[in-house]
C-alpha positions as a Python dict, from the first residue, in 0.01 Angstrom:
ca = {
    (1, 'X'): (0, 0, 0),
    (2, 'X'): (97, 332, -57),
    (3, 'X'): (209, 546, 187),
    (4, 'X'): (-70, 830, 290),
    (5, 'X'): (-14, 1141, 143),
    (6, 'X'): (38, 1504, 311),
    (7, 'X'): (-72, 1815, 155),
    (8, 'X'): (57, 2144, 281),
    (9, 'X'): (-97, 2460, 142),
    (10, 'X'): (68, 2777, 173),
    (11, 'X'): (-50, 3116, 249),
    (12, 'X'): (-422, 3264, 125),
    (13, 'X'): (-473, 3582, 201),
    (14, 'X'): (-831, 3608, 114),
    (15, 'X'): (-746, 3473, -247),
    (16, 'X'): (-1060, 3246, -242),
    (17, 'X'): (-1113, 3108, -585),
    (18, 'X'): (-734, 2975, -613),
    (19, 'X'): (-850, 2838, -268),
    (20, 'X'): (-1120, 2648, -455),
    (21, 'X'): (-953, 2578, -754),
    (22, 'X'): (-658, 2460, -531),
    (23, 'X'): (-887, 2238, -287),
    (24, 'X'): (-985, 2089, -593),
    (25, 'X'): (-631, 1970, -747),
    (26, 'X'): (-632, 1875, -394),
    (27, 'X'): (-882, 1624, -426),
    (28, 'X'): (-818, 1548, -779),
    (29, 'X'): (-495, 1438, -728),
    (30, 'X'): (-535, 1239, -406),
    (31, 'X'): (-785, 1019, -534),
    (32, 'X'): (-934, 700, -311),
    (33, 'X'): (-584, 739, -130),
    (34, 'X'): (-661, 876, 203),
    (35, 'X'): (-496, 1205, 268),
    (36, 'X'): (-410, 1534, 523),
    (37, 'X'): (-444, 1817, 407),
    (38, 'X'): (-270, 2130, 614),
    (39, 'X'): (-323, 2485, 559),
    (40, 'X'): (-9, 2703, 709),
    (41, 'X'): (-192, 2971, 777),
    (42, 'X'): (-279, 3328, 676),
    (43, 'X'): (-645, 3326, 531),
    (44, 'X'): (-706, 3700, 622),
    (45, 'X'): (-573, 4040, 463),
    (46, 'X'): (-444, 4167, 166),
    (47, 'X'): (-687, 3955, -93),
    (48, 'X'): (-1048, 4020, -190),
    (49, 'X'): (-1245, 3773, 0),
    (50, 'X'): (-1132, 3703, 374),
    (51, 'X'): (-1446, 3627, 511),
    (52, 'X'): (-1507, 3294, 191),
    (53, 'X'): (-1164, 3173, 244),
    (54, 'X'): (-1229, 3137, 660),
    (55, 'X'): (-1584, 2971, 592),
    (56, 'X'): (-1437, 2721, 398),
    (57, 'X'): (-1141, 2641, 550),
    (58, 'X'): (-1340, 2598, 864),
    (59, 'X'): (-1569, 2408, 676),
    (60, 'X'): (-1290, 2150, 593),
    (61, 'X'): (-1120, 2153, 872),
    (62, 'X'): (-1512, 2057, 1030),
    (63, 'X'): (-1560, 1748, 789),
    (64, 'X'): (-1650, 1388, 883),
    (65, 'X'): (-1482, 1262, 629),
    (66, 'X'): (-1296, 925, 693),
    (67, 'X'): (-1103, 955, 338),
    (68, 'X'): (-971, 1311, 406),
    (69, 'X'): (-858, 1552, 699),
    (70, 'X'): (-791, 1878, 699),
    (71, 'X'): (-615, 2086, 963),
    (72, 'X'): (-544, 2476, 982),
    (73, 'X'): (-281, 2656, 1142),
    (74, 'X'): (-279, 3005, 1255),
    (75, 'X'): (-71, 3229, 1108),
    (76, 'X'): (77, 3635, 1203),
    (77, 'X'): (-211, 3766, 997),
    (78, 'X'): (-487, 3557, 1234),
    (79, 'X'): (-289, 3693, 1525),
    (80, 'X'): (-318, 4054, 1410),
    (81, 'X'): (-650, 4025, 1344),
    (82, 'X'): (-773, 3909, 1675),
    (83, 'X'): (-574, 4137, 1857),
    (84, 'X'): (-692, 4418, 1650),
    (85, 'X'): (-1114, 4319, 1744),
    (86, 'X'): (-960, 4333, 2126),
    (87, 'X'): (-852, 4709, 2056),
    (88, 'X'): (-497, 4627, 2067),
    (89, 'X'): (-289, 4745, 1756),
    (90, 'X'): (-553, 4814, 1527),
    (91, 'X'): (-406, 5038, 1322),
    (92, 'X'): (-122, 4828, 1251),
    (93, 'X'): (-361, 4514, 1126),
    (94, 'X'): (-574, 4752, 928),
    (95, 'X'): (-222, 4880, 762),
    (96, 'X'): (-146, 4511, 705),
    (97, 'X'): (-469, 4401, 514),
    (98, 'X'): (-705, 4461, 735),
    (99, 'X'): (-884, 4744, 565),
    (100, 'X'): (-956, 4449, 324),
    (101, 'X'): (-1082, 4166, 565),
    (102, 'X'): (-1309, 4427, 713),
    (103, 'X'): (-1438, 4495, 388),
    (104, 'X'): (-1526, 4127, 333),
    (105, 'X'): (-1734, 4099, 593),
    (106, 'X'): (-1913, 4410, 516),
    (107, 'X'): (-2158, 4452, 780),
    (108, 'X'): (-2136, 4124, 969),
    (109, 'X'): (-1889, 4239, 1281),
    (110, 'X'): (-2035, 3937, 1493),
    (111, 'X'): (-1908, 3698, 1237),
    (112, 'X'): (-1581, 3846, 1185),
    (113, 'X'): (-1553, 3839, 1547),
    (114, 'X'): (-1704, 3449, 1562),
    (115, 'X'): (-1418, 3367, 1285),
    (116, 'X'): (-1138, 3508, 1509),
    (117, 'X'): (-1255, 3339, 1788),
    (118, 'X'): (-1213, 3028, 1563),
    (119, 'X'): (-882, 3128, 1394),
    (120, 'X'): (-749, 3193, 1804),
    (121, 'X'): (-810, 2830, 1882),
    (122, 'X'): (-589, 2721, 1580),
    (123, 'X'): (-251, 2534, 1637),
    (124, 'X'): (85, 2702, 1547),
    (125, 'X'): (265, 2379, 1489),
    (126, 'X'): (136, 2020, 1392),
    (127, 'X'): (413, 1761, 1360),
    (128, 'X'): (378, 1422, 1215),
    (129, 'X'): (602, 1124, 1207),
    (130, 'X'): (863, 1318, 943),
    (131, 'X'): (752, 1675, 897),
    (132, 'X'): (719, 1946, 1117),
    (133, 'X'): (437, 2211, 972),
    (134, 'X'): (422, 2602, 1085),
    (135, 'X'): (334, 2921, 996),
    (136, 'X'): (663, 3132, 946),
    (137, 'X'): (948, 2865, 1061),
    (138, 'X'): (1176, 2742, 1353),
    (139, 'X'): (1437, 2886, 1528),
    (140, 'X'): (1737, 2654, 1565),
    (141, 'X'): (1803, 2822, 1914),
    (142, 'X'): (1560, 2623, 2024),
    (143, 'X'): (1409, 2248, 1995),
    (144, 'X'): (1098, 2173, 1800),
    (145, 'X'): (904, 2154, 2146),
    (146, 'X'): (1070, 2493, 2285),
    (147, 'X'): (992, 2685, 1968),
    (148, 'X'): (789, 3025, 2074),
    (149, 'X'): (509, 3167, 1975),
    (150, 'X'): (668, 3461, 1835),
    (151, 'X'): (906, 3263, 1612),
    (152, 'X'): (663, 3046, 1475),
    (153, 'X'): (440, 3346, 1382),
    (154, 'X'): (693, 3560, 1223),
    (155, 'X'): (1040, 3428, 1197),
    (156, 'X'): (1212, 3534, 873),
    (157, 'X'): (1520, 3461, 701),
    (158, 'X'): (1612, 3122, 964),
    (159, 'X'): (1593, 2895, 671),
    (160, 'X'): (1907, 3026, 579),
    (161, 'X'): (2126, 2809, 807),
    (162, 'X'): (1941, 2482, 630),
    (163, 'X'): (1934, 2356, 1015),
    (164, 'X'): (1822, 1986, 1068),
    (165, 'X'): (1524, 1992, 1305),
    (166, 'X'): (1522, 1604, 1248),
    (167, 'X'): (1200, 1663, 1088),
    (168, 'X'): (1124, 1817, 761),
    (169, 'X'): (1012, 2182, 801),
    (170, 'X'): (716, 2320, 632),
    (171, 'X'): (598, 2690, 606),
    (172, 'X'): (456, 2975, 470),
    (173, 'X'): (465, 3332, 561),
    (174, 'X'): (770, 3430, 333),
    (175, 'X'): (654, 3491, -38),
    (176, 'X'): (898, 3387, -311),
    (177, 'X'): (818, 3350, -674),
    (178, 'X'): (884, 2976, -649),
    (179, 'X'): (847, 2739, -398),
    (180, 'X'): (1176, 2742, -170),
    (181, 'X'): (1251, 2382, -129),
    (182, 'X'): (1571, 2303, 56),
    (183, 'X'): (1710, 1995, 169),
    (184, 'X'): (1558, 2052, 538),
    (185, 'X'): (1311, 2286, 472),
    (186, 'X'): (1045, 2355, 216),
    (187, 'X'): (862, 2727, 171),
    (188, 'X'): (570, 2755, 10),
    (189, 'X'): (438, 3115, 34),
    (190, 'X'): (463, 3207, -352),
    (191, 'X'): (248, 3515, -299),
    (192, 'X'): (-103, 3428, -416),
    (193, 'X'): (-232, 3798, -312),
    (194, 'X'): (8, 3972, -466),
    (195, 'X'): (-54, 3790, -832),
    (196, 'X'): (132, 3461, -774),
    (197, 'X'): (-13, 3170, -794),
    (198, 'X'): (-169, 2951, -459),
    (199, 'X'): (65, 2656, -394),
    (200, 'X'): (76, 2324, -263),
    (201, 'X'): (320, 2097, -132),
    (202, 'X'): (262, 1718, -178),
    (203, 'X'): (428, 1487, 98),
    (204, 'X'): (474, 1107, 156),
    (205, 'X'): (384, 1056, 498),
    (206, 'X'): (708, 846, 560),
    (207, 'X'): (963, 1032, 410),
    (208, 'X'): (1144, 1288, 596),
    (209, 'X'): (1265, 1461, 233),
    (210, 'X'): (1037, 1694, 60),
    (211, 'X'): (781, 1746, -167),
    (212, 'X'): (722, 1460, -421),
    (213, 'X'): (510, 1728, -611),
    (214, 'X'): (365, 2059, -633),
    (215, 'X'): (13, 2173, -679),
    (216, 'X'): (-48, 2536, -813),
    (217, 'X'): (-383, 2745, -881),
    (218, 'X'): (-228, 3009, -1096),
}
């Protein structure tokens, strides 16, 4: 049998019809194989349609579905966001995208604040048997168990020192034109809300390398 498959999907940013298009490759490509699917976070700001990208993901993440999971971490865009609705830097999520997600939601404020609720009770780091998944990266100071908060929300530039967490390392938060796929490490931010396309890591469940393929909604 064929080892179970791992999707990781990179960052969103209200982009919600490459979200469908790419939950569909999604599907489409996994067939009957059973599969996890993992979103890295960053659903709000920036892109059109905040409030459709949430629903959905939450809707996923929700599903009974025996054949498929899907998991969602949060990323520094959730985190602005629901410190922002508790009056606490406002100005700089609104300066950040946030103009935008409030416009998605239009006049539905309880909702808004219903999905950040949501997005607050998100993980910031799932690890399997090989792969370690997060929003922005790891800090080698520190083991995969130590890692805090703040690094896994916004670290930048670690990936640099191609440390070996002894799990692969997969992340978002980072736009590049192409995915950034190192031999302990694999980035795939490629800066869907700023015209790049949505992408999506494919990973075999026992295999600490990385991805065996990768899924794009242009």
């Amino acid at each position: 049998m064929d080892a179970p498959l791992i999707y990781a999907i990179g960052d969103i940013h209200g982009c919600y019809e490459k979200l469908l298009a790419l939950v569909a490759k999604v599907r489409g490509h996994a067939g009957p194989r059973p599969f996890h699917a993992i979103f890295l976070g960053d659903y709000v700001d920036r892109g059109p349609d905040s409030r459709r990208v949430v629903e959905l993901v939450r809707r996923l993440t929700a599903g009974a579905d025996l054949h498929a999971k899907w998991s969602a971490l949060r990323g520094n865009h959730e985190a602005m966001m629901i410190a922002a609705l508790r009056g606490d830097h406002a100005d700089k999520w609104l300066s950040n995208g946030g103009k935008e997600t409030t416009a998605s939601y239009g006049e539905s404020k309880t909702e808004m604040i219903e999905h950040a609720q949501w997005l607050e009770e998100r993980p910031t780091m799932i690890r399997t048997q090989n792969h370690c998944f997060v929003h922005a990266g790891c800090s080698p100071q520190y083991s995969l168990e130590q890692q805090p908060e703040s690094v896994l929300l916004w670290v930048r530039g670690w990936e640099k020192e191609n440390h070996n967490f002894k799990k692969h390392i997969v992340y978002g938060h980072t736009p590049n034109k192409e995915p950034l796929l190192l031999r302990y490490s694999s980035g795939l931010d490629t800066g869907a809300c700023y015209g790049g396309p949505l992408t999506c890591g494919v990973f075999k469940a026992d295999s600490a390398r990385g991805p065996i393929e990768i899924l794009q909604a242009p």
